[in-house]
C-alpha positions in Angstrom: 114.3 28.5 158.7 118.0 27.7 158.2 120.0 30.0 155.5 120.5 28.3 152.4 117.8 25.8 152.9 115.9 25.2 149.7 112.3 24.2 150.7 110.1 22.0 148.8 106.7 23.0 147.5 105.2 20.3 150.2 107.5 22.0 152.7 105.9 25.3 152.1 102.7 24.9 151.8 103.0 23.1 155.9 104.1 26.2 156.7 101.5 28.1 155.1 99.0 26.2 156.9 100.7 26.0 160.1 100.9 30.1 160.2 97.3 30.7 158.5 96.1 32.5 161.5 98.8 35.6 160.8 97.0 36.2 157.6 93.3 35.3 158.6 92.9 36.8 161.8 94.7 40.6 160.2 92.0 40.5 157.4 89.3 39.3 160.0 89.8 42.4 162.1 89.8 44.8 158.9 86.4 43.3 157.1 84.7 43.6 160.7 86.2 47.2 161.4 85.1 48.1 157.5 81.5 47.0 158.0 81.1 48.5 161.7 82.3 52.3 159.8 80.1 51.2 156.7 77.0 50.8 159.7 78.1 54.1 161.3 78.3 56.2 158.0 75.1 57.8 156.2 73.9 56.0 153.3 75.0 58.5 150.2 73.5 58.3 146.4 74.8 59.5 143.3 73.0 60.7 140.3 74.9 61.3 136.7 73.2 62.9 133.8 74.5 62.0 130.5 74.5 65.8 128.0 75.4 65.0 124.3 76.6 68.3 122.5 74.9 68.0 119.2 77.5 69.8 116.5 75.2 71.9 113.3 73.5 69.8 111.2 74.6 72.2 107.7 77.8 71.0 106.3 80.8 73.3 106.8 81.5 73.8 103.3 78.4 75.7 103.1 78.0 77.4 106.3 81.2 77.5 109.0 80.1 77.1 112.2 80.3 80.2 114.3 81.2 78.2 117.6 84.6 77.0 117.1 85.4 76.7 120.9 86.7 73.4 121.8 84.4 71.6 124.3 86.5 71.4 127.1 86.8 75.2 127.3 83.4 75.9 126.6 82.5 73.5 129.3 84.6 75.3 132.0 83.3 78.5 131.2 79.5 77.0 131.6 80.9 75.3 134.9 81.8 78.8 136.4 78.4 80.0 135.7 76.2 77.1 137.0 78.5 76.4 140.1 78.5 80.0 141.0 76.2 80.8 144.1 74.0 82.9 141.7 73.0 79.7 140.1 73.3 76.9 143.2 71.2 78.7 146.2 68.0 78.7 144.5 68.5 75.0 143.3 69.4 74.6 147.1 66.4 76.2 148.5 64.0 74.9 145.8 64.9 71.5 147.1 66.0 72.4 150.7 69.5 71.0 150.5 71.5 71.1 153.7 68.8 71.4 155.6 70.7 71.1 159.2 74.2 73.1 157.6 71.9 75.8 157.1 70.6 76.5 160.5 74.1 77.3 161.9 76.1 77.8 159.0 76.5 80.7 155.9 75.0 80.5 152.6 78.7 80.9 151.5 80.0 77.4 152.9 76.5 76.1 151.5 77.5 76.9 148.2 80.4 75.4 148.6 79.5 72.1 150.1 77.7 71.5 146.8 80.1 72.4 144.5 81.9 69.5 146.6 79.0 67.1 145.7 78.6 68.5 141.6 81.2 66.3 139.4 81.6 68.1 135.8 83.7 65.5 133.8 84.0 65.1 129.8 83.3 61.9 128.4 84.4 62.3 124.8 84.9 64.7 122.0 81.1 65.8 122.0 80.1 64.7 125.3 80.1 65.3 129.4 78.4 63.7 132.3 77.4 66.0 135.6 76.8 64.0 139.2 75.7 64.9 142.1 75.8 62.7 145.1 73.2 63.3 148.5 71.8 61.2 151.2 67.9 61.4 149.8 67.9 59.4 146.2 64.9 60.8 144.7 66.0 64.6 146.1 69.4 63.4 144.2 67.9 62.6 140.8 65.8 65.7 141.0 68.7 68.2 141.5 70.8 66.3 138.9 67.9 66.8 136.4 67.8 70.6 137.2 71.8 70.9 137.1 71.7 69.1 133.7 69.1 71.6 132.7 71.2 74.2 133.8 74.3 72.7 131.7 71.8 72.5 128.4 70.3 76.2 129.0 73.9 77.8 129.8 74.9 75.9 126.3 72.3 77.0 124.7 72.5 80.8 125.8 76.5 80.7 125.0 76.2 79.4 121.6 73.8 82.1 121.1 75.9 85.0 122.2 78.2 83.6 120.2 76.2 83.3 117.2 74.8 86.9 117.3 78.5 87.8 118.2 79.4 86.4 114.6 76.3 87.4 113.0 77.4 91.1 114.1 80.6 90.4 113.0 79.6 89.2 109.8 77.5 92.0 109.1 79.9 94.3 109.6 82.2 92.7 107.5 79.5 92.2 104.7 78.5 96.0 104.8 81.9 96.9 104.5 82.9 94.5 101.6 79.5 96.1 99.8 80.6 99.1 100.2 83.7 99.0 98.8 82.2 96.8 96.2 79.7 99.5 95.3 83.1 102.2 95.5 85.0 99.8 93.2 82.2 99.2 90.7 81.5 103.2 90.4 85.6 103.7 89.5 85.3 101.1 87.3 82.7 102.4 85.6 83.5 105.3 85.6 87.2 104.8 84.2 84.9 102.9 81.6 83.3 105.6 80.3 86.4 108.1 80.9 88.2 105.6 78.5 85.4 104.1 76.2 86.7 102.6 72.8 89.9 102.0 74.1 89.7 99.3 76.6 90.2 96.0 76.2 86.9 94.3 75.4 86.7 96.4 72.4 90.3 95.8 70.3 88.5 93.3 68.1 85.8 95.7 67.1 87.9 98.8 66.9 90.5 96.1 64.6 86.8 95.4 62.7 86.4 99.2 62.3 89.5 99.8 61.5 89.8 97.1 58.8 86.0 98.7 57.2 87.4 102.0 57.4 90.5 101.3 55.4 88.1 98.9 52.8 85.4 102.2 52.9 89.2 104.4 51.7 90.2 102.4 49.1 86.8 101.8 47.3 86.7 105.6 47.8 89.9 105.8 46.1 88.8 103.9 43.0 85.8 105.6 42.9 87.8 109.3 43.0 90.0 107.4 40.2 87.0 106.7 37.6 85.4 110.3 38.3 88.7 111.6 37.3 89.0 109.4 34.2 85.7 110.3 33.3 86.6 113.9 33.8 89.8 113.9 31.0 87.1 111.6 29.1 84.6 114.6 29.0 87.3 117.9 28.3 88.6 115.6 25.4 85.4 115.6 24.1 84.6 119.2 25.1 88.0 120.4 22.9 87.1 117.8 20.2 83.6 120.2 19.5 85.3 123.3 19.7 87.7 122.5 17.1 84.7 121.5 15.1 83.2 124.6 15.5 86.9 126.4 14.3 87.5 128.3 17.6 91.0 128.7 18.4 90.9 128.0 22.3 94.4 127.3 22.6 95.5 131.3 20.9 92.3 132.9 22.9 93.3 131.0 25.6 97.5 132.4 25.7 96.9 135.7 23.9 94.7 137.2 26.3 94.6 140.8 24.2 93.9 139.0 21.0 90.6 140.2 19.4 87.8 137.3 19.0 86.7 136.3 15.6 84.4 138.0 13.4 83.2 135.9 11.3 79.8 134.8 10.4 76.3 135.7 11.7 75.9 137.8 14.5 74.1 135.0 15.9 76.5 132.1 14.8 79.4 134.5 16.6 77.1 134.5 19.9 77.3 130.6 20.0 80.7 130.3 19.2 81.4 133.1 21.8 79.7 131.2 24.0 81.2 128.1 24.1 84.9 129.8 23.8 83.7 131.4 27.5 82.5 128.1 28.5 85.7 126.4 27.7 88.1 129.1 29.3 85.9 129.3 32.4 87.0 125.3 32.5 90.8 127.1 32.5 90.9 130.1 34.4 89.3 131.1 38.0 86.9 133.9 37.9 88.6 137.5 37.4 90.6 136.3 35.2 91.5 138.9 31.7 90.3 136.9 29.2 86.9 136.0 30.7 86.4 139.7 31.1 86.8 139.8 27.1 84.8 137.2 26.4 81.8 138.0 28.7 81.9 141.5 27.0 81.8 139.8 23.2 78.9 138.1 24.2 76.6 141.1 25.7 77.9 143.0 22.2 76.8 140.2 20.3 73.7 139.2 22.4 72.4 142.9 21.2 73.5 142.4 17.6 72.0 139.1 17.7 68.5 140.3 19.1 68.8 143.2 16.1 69.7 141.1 13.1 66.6 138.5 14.4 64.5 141.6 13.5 65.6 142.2 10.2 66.2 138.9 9.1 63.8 137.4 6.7 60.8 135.1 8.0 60.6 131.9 6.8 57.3 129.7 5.8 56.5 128.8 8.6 56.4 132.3 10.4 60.2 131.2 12.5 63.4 133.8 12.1 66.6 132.2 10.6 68.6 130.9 12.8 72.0 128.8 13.9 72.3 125.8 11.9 71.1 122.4 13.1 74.8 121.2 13.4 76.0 124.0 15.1 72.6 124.0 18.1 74.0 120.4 18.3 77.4 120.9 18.8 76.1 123.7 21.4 73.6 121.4 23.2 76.5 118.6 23.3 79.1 121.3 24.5 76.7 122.5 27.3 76.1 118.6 28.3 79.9 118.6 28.7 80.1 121.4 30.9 77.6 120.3 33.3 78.8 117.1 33.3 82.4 118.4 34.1 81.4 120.8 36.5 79.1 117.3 38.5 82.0 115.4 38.3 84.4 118.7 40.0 81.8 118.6 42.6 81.6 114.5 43.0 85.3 114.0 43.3 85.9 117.3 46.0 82.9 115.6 48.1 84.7 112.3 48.1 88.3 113.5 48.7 86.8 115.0 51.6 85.2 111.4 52.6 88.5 110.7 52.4 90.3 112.8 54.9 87.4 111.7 57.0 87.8 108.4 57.0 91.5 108.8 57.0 91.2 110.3 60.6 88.6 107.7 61.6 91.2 105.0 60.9 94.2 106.8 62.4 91.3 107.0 65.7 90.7 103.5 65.7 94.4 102.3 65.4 95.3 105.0 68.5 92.8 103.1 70.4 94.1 99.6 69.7 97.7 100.5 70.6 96.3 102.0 73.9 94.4 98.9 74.8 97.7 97.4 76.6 97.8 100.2 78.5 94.0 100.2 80.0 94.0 96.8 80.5 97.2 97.4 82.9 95.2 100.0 84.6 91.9 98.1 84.7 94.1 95.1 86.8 95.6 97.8 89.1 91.9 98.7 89.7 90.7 95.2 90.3 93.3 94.7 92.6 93.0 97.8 94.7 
């Protein structure tokens, strides 16, 4: 070739077939060299064994899966165990592997040999194949089946492990949790009962008591107001019949040495005696002079009463003479009065104790509703503990 030249497609494709015998007789030399080695060599056969990892069926958002190991990791730890000679020299016996290795050679080199033969590789995300490659085809297939069986039992016993691992785990974890469940429901309750009527739950019916309570105070208050009315009602009336009767309660009641009155009969004295006593007893507390005086009058005239009934003439109809009919009225009426005072005394003390009562019931129920803030703060610092 000269430099410079430019050359013709024609031009080069002469030369091509004039030099044809540099390329054909290389490639000649190589095919024949390749099938004479191919000749030499032992035939060799490979078996693979497909092993789909199937994932839990139950959705994880209602059960996590307790193997969360990746399978490329979980895979090399299962390689170490099936390729170790624990696991490959009875597979190599059973199917009497290395037949002539093993009459002049160790177990050890054995071993390895066929870890040189086993191929572990991983297809996809849920998936590996396992090959092993030997001169007899069906031996092959046979030892690939029982390495794949290997594989899926190894899985199997792994995933186990690690289930029971995290069922142990779990257990602990849920005793514990119980436990302090069972703890924090026991100081709840009993803060609950430590604190009852004051914690929050109950402010609307301590408010409802409360509101009844003060309701219950002021109908109680009315009723204390007409039991007192009724009261002034009944001593008006009480002073209206001893100024009928002429007794001068207001001078027996501030002249206390005074002498009572002396007129009339013994036993018309007696009655007006006795309602004078009747009316101061209204006035003064017991021990008092001028109930001493009176009380006196009346055993005198009691006596002079029971004498003049036995000297005084009979009547027709066999009866002694005695007070007028107007005057046992104003008596019966007068005692009525009395009684009726003294019940209403009696009605209004019972009620003005009701009162105090309910007073402090109220006073209870609002102490409880302004603590309720307070428990509720210490309920959540319960919780959260």
């Amino acid at each position: 070739m000269l430099p410079g030249k430019k050359f013709e497609p024609e031009e080069i494709l002469q030369i091509l077939r004039n030099r044809i015998w540099l390329i054909l007789v290389p490639l000649a030399v190589v095919s024949a060299a390749t099938a004479l080695v191919a000749r030499k060599l032992p035939d060799r056969y490979r078996s693979d064994a497909l092993i789909l990892v199937v994932p839990q069926r139950v959705p994880e958002a209602y059960v996590k899966s307790a193997v969360t190991t990746k399978i490329e990791d979980r895979l090399h730890s299962i390689s170490q165990q099936i390729l170790s000679r624990t696991r490959l020299e009875p597979v190599i016996q059973d199917f009497n592997l290395y037949a002539e290795d093993r009459k002049t050679g160790i177990m050890e080199d054995i071993v390895e040999k066929m870890r040189a033969d086993i191929k572990v590789d991983v297809i996809k995300g849920d998936a590996f194949r396992v090959s092993y490659s030997g001169s007899e085809p069906r031996t092959v297939m046979k030892v690939t089946e029982r390495l794949a069986t290997l594989f899926i039992d190894e899985n199997l016993r792994e995933r186990e492990v690690l289930a029971q691992g995290t069922n142990q785990f779990l257990e602990v974890q849920l005793d514990e949790a119980r436990r302090r469940l069972i703890e924090q429901e026991k100081k709840l309750e009993e803060y609950r009962n430590q604190h009852t009527g004051e914690l929050p739950s109950q402010i609307q019916s301590n408010m409802q008591a409360a509101q009844n309570t003060q309701l219950q105070i002021q109908s109680l208050l009315e009723s204390i107001n007409r039991d007192r009315d009724r009261r002034v009602v009944a001593e008006r009336q009480f002073g209206e019949l001893q100024s009928e009767a002429s007794i001068a309660l207001t001078s027996a009641g501030s002249q206390g040495d005074a002498e009572p009155a002396t007129t009339g009969t013994p036993a018309q004295q007696l009655a007006q005696a006795r309602a004078t006593l009747q009316a101061l007893e209204l006035r003064f507390k017991a021990g008092h002079p001028d109930l001493g005086i009176w009380q006196r009058r009346i055993r005198d005239l009691e006596k002079q009463a029971e004498a003049e009934a036995l000297r005084a003439p009979v009547s027709p109809q066999g009866l002694p003479v005695t007070a007028s009919p107007a005057e046992a009225g104003r008596q019966r009426r007068a005692a009525d009065l009395q009684a009726e005072i003294q019940q209403l005394d009696r009605q209004i003390a019972y009620k003005q104790g009701e009162e105090t009562r309910l007073r402090s019931a109220a006073a209870a129920y609002q102490a409880r509703i302004d603590r309720a803030p307070g428990r509720e703060s210490e309920l959540a610092e319960l919780t959260r503990d």
